[in-house]
VEXLOTOR-167260 format. One record per residue (C-alpha): residue in one letter; z, x, y. Coordinates in steps of 0.25 Angstrom, whole numbers. Each point is the difference from the previous one (the first is absolute). Example, Ala and Ser with C-alpha at 12.3 -4.5 7.8 and 13.67 -1.06 7.14 Angstrom:
BEGIN
<code: a; Z: 31; X: 49; Y: -18>
<code: s; Z: -2; X: 6; Y: 14>
***
This chain:
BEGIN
<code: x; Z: -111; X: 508; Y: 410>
<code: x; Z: 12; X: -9; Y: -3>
<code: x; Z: 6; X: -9; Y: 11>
<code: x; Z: 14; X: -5; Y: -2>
<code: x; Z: 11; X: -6; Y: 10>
<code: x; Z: 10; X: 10; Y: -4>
<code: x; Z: -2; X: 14; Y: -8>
<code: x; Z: 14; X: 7; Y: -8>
<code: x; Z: 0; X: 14; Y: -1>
<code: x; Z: 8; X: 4; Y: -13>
<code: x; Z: 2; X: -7; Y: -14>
<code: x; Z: 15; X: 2; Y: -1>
<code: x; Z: 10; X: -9; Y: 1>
<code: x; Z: -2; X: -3; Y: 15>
<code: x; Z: -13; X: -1; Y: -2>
<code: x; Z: -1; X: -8; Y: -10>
<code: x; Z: 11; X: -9; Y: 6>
<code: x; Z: -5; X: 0; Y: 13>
<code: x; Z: -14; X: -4; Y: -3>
<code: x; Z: 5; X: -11; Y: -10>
<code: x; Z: 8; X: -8; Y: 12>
<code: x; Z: -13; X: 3; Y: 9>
<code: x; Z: -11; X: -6; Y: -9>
<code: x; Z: 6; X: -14; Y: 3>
<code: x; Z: -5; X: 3; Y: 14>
<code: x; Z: -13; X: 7; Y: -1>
<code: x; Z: -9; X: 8; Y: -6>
<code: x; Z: 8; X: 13; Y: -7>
<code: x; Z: -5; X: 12; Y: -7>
<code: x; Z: 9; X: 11; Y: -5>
<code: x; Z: -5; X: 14; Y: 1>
<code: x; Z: 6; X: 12; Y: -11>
<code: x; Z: -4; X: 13; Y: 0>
<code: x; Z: 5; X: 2; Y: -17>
<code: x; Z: -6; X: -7; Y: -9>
<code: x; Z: 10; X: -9; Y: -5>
<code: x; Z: 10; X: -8; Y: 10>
<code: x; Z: 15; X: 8; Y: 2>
<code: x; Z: -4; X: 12; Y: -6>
<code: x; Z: 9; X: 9; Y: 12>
<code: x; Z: 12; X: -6; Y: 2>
<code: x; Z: 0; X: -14; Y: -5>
<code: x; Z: -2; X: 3; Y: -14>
<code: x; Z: 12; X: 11; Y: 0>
<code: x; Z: 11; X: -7; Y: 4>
<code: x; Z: 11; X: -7; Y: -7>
<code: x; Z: 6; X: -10; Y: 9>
<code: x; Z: 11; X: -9; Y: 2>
<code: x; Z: 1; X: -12; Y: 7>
<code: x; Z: 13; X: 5; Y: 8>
<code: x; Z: 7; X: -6; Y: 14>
<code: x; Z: 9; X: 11; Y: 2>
<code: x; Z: -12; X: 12; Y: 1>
<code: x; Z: -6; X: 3; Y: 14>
<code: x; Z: 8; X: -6; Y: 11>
<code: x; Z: 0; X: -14; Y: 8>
<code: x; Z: -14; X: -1; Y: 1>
<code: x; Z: -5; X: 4; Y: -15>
<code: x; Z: 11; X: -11; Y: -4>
<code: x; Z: -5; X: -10; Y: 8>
<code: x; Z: -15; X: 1; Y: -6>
<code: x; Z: 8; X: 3; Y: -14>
<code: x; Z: 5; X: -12; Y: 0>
<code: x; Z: -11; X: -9; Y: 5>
<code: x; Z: -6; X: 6; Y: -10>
<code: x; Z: 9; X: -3; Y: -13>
<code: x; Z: -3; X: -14; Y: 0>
<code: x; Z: -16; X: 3; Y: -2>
<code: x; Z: 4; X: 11; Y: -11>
<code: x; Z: 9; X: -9; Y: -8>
<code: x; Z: -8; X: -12; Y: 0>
<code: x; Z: -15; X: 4; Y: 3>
<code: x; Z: -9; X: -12; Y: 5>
<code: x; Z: -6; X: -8; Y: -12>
<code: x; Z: -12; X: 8; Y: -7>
<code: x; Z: 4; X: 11; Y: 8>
<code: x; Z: 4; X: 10; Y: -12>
<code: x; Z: 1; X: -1; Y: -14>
<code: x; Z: 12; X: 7; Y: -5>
<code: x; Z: 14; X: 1; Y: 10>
<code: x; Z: -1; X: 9; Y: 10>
<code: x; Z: 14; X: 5; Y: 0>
<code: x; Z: 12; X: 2; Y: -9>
<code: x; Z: 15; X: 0; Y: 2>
<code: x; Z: 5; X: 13; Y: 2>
<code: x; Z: 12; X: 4; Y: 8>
<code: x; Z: 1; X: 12; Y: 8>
<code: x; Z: 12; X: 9; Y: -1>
<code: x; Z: 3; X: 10; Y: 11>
<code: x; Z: 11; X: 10; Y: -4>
<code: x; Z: 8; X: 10; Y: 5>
<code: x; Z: 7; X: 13; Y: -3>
<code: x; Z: 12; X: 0; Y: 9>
<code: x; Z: -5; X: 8; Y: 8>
<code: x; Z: -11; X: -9; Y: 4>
<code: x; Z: 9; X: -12; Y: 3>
<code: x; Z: -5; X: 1; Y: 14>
<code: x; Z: -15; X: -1; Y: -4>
<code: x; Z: 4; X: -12; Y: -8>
<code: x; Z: 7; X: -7; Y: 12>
<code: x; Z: -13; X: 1; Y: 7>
<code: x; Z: -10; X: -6; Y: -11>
<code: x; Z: 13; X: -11; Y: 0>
<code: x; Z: -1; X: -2; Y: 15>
<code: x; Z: -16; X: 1; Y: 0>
<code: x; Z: -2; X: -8; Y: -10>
<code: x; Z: 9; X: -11; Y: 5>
<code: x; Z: -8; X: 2; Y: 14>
<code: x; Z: -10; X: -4; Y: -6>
<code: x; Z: 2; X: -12; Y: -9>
<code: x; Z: 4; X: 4; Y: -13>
<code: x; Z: 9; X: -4; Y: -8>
<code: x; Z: 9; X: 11; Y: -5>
<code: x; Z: 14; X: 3; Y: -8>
<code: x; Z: 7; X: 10; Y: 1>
<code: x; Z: 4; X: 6; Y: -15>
<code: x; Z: 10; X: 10; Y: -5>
<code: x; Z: -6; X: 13; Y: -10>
<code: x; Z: 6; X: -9; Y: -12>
<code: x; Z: -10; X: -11; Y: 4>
<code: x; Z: -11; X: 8; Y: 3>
<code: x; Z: 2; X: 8; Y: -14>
<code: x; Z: -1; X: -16; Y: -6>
<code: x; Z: -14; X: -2; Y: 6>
<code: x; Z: -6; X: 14; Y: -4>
<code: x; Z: 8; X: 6; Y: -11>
<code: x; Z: -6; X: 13; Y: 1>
<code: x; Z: 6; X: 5; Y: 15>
<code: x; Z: 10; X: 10; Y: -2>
<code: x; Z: 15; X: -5; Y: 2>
<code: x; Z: 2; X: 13; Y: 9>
<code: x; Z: -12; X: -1; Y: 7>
<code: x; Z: 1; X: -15; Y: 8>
<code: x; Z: 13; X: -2; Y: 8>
<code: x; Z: -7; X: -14; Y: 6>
<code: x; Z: -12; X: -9; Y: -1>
<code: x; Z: -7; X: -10; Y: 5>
<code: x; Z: -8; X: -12; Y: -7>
<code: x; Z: -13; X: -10; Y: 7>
<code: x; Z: 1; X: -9; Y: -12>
<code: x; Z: -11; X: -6; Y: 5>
<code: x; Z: -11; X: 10; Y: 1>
<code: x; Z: -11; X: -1; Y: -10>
<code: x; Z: -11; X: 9; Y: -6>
<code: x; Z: -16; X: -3; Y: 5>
<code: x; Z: -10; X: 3; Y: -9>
<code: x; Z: -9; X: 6; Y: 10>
<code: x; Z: -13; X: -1; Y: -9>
<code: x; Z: 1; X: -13; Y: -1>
<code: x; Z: 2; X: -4; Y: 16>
<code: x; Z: -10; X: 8; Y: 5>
<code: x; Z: -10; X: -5; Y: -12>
<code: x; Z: 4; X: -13; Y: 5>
<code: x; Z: -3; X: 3; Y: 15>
<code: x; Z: -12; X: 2; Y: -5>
<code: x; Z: -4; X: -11; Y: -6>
<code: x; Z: 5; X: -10; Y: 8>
<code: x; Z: -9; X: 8; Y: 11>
<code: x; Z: -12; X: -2; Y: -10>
<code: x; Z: 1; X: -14; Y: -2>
<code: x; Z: 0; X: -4; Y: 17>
<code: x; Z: -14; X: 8; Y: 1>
<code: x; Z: 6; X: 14; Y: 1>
<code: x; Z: -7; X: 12; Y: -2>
<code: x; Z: 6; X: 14; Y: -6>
<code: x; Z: -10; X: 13; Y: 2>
<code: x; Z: 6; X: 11; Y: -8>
<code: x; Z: -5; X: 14; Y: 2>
<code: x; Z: -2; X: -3; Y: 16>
<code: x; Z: 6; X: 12; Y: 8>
<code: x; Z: -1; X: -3; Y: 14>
<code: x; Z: -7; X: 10; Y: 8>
<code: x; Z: -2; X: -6; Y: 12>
<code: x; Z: 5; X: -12; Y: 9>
<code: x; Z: -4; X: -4; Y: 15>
<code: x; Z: -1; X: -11; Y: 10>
<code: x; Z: -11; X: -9; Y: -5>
<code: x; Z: -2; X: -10; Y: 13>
<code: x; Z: 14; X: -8; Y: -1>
<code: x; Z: 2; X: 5; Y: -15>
<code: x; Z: -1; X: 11; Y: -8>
<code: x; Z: -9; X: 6; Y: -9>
<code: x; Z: 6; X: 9; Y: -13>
<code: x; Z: -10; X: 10; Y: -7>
<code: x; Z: 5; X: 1; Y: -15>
<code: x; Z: -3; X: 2; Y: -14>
<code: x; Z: -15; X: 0; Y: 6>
<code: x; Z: -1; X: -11; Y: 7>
<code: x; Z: 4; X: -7; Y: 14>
<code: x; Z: 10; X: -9; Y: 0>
<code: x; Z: 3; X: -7; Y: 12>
<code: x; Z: 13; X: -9; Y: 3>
<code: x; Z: 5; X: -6; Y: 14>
<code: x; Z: 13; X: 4; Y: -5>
<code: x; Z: 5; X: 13; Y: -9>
<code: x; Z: 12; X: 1; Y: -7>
<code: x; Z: 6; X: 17; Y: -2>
<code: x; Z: 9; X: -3; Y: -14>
<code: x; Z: -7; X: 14; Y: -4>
<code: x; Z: 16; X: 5; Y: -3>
<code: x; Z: 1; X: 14; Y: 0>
<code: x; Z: -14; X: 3; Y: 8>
<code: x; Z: 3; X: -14; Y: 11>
<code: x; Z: 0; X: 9; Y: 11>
<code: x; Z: -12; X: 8; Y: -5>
<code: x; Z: -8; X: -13; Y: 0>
<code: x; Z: 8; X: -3; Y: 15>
<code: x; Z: -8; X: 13; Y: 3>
<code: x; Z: -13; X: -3; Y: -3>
<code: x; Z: 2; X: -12; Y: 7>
<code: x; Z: 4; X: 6; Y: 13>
<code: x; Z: 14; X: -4; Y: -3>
<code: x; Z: 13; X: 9; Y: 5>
<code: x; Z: 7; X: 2; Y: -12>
<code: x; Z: 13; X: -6; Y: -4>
<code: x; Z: 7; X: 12; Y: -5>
<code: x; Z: -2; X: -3; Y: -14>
<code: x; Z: 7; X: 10; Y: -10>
<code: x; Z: -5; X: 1; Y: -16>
<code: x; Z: 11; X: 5; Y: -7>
<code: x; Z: 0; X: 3; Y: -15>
<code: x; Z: 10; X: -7; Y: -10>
<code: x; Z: 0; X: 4; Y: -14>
<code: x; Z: 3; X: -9; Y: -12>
<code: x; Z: 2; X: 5; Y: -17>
<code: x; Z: 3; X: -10; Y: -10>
<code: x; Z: 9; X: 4; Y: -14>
<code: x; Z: 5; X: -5; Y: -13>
<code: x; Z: 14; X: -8; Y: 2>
<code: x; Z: 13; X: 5; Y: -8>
<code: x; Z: -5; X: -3; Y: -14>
<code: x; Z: 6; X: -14; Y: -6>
<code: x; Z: 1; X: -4; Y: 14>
<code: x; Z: -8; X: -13; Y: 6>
<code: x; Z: -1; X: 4; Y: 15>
<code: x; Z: -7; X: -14; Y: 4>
<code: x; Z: 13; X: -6; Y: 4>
<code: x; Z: 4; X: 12; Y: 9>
<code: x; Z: -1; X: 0; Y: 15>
<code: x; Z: -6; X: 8; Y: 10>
<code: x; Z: 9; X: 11; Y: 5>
<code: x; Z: -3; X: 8; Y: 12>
<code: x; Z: 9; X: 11; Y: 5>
<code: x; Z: 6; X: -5; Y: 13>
<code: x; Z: -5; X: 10; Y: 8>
<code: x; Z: -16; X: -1; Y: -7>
<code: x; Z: 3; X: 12; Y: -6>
<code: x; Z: -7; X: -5; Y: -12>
<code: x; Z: -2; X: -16; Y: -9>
<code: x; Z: -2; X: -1; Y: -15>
<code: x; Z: -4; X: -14; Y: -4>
<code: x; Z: -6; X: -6; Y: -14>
<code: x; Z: -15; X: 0; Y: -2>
<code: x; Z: -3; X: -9; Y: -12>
<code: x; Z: 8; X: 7; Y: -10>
<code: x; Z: 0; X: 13; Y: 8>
<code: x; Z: 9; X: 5; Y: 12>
<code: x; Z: -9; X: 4; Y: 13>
<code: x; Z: 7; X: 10; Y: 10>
<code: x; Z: -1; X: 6; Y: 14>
<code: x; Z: 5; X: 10; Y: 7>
<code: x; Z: -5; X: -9; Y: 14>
<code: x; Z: -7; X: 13; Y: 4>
<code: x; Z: -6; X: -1; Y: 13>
<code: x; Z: -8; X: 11; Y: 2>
<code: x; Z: -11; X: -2; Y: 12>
<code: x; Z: -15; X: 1; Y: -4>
<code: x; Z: -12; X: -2; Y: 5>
<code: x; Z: -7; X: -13; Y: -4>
<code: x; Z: -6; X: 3; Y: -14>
<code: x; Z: 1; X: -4; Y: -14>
<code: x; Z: 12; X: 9; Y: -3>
<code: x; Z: 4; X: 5; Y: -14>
<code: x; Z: 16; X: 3; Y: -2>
<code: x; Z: 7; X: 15; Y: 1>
<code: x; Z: 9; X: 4; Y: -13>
<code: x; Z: 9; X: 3; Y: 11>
<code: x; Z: 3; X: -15; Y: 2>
<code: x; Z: -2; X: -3; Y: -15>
<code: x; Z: 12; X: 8; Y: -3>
<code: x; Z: 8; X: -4; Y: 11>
<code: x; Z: -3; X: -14; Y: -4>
<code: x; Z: 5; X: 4; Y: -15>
<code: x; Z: 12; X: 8; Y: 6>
<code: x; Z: 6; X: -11; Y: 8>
<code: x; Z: -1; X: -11; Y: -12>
<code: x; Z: 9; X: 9; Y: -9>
<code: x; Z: 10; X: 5; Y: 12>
<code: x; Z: 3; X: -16; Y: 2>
<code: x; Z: -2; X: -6; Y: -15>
<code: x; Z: 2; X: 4; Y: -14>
<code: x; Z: -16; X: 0; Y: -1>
<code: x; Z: -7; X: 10; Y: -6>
<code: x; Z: -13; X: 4; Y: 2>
<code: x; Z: -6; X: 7; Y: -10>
<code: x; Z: -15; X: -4; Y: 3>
<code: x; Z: -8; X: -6; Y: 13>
<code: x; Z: -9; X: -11; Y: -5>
<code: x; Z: -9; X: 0; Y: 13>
<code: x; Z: 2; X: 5; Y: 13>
<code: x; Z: -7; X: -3; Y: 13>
<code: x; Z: 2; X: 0; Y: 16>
<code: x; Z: -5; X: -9; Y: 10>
<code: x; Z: 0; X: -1; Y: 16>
<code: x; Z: 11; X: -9; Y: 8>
<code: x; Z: -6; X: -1; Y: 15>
<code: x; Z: 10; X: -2; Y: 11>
<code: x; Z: 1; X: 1; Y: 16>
<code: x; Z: 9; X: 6; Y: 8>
<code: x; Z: 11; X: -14; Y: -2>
<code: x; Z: -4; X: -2; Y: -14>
<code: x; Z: -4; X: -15; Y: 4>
<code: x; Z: -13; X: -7; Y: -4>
<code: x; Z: -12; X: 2; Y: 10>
<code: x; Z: -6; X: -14; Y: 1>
<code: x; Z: -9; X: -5; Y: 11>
<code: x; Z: -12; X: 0; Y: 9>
<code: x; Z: -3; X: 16; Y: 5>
<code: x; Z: 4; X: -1; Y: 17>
<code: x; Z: -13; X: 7; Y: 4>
<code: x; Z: -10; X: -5; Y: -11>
<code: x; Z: -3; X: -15; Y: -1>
<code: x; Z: -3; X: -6; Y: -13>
<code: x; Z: 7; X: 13; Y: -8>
<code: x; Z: 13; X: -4; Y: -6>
<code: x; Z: 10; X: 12; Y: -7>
<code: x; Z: 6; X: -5; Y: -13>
<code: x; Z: 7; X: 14; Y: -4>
<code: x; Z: 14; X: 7; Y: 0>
<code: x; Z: 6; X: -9; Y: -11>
<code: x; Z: 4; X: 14; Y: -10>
<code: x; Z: 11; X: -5; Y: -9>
<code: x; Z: -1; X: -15; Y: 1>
<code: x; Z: -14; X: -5; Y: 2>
<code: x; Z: -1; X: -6; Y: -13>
<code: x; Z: 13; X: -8; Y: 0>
<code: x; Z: -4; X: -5; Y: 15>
<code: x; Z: -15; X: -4; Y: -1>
<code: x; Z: 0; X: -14; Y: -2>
<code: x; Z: 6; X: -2; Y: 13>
<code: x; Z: -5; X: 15; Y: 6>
<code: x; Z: -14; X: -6; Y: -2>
<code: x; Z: 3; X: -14; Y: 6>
<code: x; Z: 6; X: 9; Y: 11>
<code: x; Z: -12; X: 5; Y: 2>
<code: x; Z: -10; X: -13; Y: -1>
<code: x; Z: 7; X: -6; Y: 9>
<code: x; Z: 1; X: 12; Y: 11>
<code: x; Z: -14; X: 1; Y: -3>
<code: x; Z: -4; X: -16; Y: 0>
<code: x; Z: 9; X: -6; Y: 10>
<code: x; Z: 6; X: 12; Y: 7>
<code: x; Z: 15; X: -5; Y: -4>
<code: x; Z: 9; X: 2; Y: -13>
<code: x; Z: -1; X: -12; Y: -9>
<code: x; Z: 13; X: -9; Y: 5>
<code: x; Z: 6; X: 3; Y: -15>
<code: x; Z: 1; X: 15; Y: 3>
<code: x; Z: 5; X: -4; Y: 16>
<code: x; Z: 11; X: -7; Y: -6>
<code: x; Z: 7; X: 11; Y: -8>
<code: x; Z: -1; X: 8; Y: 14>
<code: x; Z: -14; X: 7; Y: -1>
<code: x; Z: -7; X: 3; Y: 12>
<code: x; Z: -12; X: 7; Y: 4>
<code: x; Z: 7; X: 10; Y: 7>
<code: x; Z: 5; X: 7; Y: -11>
<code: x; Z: -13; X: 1; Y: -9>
<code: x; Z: -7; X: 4; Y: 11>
<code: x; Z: -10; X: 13; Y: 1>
<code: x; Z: 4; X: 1; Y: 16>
<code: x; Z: 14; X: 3; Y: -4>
<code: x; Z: -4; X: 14; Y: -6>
<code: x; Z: -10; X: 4; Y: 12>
<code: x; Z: 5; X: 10; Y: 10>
<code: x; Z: -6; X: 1; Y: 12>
<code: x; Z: -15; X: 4; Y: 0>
<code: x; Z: -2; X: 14; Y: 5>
***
């Protein structure tokens, strides 16, 4: 039997990140059901550190956030955690409406972006097609995180303050243990007066064997293949692109190019493999919008993205169940906004208010909250 002062459910970035902030205020120990940290979704990812992605509030955590990736704390990690990389949306003419909208979002939510014309956006990534782009826009700000490398990070700064990692720990049950809980996992009882839900795709099949009401979570399936560049050709220098209405995104990998056709096909929570379907439509959409050509996929794979019904992240203390705080619904952006997602979180959990740093971009409480996705109990 283990005893802690707070237990996290997941080893994914949330996860990791919440329970590295909360070992400076208890006891944590990190439960995951795979055998090694991240194997779901974390570790199938290729993200951006990006302002003008997800709306006001994912802007506002993206940005606290930037400050943590750029310059980790001393010790924190051993190589830099992000890259300069620009991210270029473009447009065929007939998309020039979808492109206003990223223009407007994005600057809705902080980022700094510049409006370019196809000439420009042919400068930054040569290979687009001159009669494909009719207009474009740059974040010359946005920078490539190597996910590995934070979440191996998170990790081991939570290993250094006392934390404990149980991998192979599938929760099977969790119940009311006095004014705690007490979480039967990997064989053992684990028991916590506080559990964190960063289980990703499955937080609100972990909600349910708390008692939970669900939050409306929905998996959905995204599907990634990477490919050799035009021979000759260093892709390192290249952007981002990204279709302005997310009908696909090609990006360099190394000295590889890594594509999406930014499927979103529901799932239940699993680990998913990818449909040839989506691999050819990811192939398909590269070559219609560049001079590209792929002539063989590397690898290809497919992870899950969960969201609620308002796409917004689910961060704070269940209404109903005291001591059982949701960290979950951050699909498409949890790994640029974890750094200040987890200290979100410690503090909600902690001190029951957002650290003052996150008030003063204009976060609140309200906005994060698990109430605002309740309807009424029947």
């Amino acid at each position: 039997m283990s005893s802690h002062d707070f237990l996290v459910i997941g080893g994914g970035i949330a996860g990791a990140s919440v329970a590295y902030e909360l070992q400076r205020h208890g006891s944590v120990a990190l439960l995951e059901r795979e055998s090694l940290p991240g194997h779901h979704t974390t570790g199938r990812s290729a993200a951006f550190l990006v302002d003008s992605y997800g709306g006001p509030t994912v802007g506002r955590l993206t940005r606290a956030s930037r400050s943590f990736l750029e310059e980790p704390p001393g010790g924190f990690a051993e190589y830099p955690l992000v890259t300069p990389t620009p991210v270029l949306w473009i447009a065929r003419d007939d998309q020039r409406e979808g492109l206003a909208s990223v223009l407007a979002s994005g600057r809705e939510a902080g980022a700094q972006l510049v409006e370019l014309d196809a000439s420009d956006a042919l400068a930054l990534c040569p290979a687009l097609r001159g009669d494909y782009v009719a207009a474009a826009v740059v974040e010359p700000t946005a920078r490539h995180i190597d996910v590995a490398g934070l979440l191996d990070a998170f990790l081991r700064g939570l290993r250094r303050g006392g934390g404990e990692v149980e991998t192979k720990a599938e929760v099977t049950t969790i119940e009311r243990d006095g004014d705690g809980w007490a979480v039967e996992a990997g064989g053992r009882t684990w028991r916590a007066q506080a559990v964190v839900n960063a289980a990703g795709a499955w937080c609100d099949v972990i909600g349910g064997l708390a008692g939970a009401r669900p939050i409306g979570l929905r998996p959905l399936r995204r599907t990634a293949i990477t490919f050799d560049p035009p021979a000759g050709q260093d892709v390192r220098s290249w952007p981002c692109v990204i279709d302005a209405d997310e009908e696909f995104y090609l990006k360099p990998e190394g000295g590889q190019l890594l594509a999406s056709p930014c499927d979103e096909t529901p799932s239940p929570p699993c680990d998913i493999g990818e449909e040839d379907y989506d691999v050819a439509l990811a192939a398909e959409r590269v070559q219609r919008a560049t001079t590209v050509e792929i002539r063989h996929i590397r690898r290809r794979w497919a992870g899950l993205r969960s969201f609620v019904a308002d796409r917004g992240p689910v961060i704070g203390m269940d209404p109903e169940l005291p001591g059982f705080f949701w960290l979950a619904g951050q699909g498409g952006f949890g790994i640029m906004t974890s750094p200040a997602a987890a200290r979100a979180a410690a503090g909600l959990l902690t001190e029951g208010e957002l650290p003052a740093d996150l008030r003063s971009l204009g976060l609140r409480r309200e906005e994060l909250a698990v109430e605002r996705l309740h309807g009424p109990q029947g």
